[in-house]
C-alpha positions as CSV (number, residue, x, y, z in Angstrom):
1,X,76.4,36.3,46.6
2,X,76.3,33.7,49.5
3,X,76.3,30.3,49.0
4,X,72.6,30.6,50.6
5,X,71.4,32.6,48.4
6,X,72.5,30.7,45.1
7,X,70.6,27.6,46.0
8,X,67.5,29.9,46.9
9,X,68.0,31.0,43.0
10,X,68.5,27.7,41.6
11,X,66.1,26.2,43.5
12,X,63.3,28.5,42.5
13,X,64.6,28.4,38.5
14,X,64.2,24.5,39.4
15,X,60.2,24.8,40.4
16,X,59.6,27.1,38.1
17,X,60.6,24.7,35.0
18,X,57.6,22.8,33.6
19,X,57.8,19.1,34.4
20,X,56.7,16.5,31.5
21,X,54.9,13.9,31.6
22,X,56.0,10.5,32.5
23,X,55.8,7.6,30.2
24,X,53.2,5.5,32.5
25,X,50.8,9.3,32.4
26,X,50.8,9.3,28.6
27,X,50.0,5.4,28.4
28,X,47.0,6.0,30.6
29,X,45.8,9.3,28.7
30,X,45.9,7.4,25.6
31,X,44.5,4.4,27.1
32,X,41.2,6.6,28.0
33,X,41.0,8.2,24.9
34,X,40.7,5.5,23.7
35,X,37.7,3.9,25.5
36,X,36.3,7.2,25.2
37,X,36.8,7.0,21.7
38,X,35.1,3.3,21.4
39,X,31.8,4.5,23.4
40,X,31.2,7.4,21.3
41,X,31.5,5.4,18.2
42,X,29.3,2.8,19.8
43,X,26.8,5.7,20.5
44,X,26.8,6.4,17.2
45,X,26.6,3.5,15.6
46,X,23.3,3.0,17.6
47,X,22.3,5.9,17.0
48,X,22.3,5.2,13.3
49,X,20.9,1.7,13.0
50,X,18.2,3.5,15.1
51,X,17.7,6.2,12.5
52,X,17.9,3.6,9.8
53,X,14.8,1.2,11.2
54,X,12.4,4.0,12.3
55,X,13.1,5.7,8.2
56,X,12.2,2.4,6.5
57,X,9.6,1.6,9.0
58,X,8.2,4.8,8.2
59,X,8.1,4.0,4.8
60,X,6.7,0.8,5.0
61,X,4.0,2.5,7.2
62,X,3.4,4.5,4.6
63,X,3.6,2.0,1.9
64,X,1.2,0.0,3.3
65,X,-1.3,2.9,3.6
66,X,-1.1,3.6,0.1
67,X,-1.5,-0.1,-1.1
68,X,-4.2,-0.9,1.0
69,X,-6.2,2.4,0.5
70,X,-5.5,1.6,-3.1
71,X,-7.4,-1.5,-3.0
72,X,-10.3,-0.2,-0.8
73,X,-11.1,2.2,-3.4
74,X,-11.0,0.2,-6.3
75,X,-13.2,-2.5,-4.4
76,X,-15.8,0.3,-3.2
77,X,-16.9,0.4,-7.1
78,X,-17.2,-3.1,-7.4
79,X,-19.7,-6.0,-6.5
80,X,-19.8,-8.9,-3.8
81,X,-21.6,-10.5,-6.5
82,X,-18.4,-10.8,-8.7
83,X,-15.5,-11.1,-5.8
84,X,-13.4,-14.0,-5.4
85,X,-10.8,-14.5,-2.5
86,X,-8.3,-17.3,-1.9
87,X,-10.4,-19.3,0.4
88,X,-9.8,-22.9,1.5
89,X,-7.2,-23.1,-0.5
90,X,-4.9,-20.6,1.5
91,X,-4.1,-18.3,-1.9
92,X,-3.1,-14.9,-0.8
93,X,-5.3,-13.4,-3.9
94,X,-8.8,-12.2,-4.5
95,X,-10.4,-10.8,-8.1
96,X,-12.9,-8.4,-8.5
97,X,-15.3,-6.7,-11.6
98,X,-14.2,-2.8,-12.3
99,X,-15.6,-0.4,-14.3
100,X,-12.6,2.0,-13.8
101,X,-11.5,2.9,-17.4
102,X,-7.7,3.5,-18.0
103,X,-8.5,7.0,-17.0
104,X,-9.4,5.5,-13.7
105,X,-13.0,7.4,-14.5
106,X,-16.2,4.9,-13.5
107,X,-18.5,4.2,-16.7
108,X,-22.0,3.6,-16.9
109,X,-24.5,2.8,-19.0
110,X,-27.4,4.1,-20.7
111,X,-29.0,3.6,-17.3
112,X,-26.4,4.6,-15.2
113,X,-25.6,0.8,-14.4
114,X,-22.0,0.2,-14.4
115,X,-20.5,-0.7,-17.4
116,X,-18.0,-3.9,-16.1
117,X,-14.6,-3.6,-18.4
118,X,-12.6,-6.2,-17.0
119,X,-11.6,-8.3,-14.1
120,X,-9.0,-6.9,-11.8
121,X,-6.5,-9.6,-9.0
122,X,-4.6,-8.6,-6.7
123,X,-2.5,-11.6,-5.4
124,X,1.3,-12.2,-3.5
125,X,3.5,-13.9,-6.3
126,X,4.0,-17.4,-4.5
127,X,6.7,-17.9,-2.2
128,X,7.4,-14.3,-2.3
129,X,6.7,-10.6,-0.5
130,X,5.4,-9.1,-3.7
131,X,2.3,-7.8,-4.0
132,X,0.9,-7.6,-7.4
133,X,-1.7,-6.1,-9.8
134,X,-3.3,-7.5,-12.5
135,X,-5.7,-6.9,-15.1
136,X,-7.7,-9.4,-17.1
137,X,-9.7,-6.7,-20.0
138,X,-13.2,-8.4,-21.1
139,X,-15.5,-7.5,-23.5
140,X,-18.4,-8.1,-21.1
141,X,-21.0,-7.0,-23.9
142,X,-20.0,-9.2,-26.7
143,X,-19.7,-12.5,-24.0
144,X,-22.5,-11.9,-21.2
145,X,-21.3,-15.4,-19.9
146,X,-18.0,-13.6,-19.0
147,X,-19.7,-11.1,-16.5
148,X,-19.4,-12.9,-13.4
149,X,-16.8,-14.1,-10.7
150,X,-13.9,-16.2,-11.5
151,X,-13.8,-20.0,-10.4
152,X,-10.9,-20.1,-7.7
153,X,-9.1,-22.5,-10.6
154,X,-9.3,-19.4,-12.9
155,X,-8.5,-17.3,-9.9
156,X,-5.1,-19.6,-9.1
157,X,-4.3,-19.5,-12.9
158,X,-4.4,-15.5,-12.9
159,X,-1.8,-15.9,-10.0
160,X,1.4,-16.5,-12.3
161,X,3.8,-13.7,-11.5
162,X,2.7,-11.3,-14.0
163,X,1.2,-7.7,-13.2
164,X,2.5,-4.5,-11.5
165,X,4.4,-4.3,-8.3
166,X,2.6,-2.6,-5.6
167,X,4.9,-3.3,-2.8
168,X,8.0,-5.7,-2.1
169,X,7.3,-6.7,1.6
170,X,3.6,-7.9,2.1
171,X,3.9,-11.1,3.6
172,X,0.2,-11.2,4.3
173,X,-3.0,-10.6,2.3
174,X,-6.7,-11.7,2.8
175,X,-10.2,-10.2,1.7
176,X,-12.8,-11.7,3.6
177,X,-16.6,-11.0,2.0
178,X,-18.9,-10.9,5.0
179,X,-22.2,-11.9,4.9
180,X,-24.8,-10.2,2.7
181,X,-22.3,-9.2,-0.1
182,X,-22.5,-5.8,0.4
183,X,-18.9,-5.4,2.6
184,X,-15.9,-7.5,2.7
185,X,-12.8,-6.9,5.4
186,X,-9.2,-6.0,3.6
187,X,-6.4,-7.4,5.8
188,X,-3.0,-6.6,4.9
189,X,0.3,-7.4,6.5
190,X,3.9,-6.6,6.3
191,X,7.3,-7.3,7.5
192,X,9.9,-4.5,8.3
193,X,13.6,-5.2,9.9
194,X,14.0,-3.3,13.6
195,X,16.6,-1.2,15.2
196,X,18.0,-4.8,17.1
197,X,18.1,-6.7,13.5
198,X,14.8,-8.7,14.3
199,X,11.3,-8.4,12.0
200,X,8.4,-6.7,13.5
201,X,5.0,-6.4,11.6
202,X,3.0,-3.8,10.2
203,X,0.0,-4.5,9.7
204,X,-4.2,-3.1,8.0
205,X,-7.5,-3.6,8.7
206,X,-10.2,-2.3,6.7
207,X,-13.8,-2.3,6.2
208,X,-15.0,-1.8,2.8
209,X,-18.5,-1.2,1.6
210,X,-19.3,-2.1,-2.0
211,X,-21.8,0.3,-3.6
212,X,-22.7,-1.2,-6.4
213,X,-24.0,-4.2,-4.7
């Protein structure tokens, strides 16, 4: 074999042997993997604070709903005549007659009157988000006197933390009575964290017509 022809050989066995890579190739690869690595994890961790917001704004939505169709139901049964709201004194509370019995079934008299069993508030525990329920039984037969609003002092005094927890981030309550008696304007307002860690509000605004006025 001529000389020629040997370094044809050895030149093609040369080309023909994969080349690695070089030390500066392998920093940049990992380099970009890297970034790539970070952006997708940033992506992601967007993605999920995103997720995270819209679900428990969702359910604040939907808490507020049920809280504040709640209310308008139990105050459709009721009476202007017997409704107290915070007022001047910037309470976040209003009380109110029912007739609901524990059964949540409306009673009436012998003449299909209603037959008042107690004094219901709904108030925000002050200096808090919690919005509570509370019940004040009377025995409206045996104490007529009993049977009508409560003075905002009586109102104030009802507000003292006690009750059932409707919801854990109202920041805003007001029933306004408009004039007349026979309707009153439920406003209800609360506070839910965003996808960018700030507060937005959620917020209700309902009529409500009371029958039995």
């Amino acid at each position: 074999m001529s000389p020629r022809t040997e370094r044809r050989q050895a030149l093609r066995r040369a080309t023909a042997l994969p080349r690695g890579m070089t030390l500066v190739e392998v920093l940049v690869t990992l380099a970009l993997l890297a970034i790539l690595t970070g952006l997708v994890a940033i992506m992601l961790l967007r993605a999920k604070t995103a997720w995270q917001a819209s679900t428990a704004r969702a359910a604040a939505r939907q808490d507020l709903q049920e809280v504040s169709w709640r209310i308008a139901r139990e105050l459709q049964g009721s009476s202007g005549s017997f409704l107290t709201d915070g007022g001047p004194s910037g309470l976040q509370a209003f009380s109110f007659v029912s007739a609901a019995s524990p059964e949540g079934l409306f009673l009436t008299g012998e003449e299909g009157a209603p037959a008042w069993q107690r004094h219901v508030v709904y108030y925000l525990a002050p200096g808090t988000t919690r919005l509570l329920r509370k019940e004040i039984p009377r025995n409206f037969a045996a104490s007529p006197t009993l049977l009508r609003a409560l003075t905002p002092a009586e109102l104030a005094a009802a507000c003292d933390g006690q009750g059932r927890l409707l919801s854990p981030r109202v920041d805003s309550l007001r029933l306004s009575p408009q004039p007349g008696g026979a309707t009153a304007i439920l406003e209800i307002q609360a506070r839910q964290g965003s996808a960018h860690g700030g507060q937005e509000s959620l917020g209700r605004r309902l009529p409500i017509l009371l029958y039995n006025e």
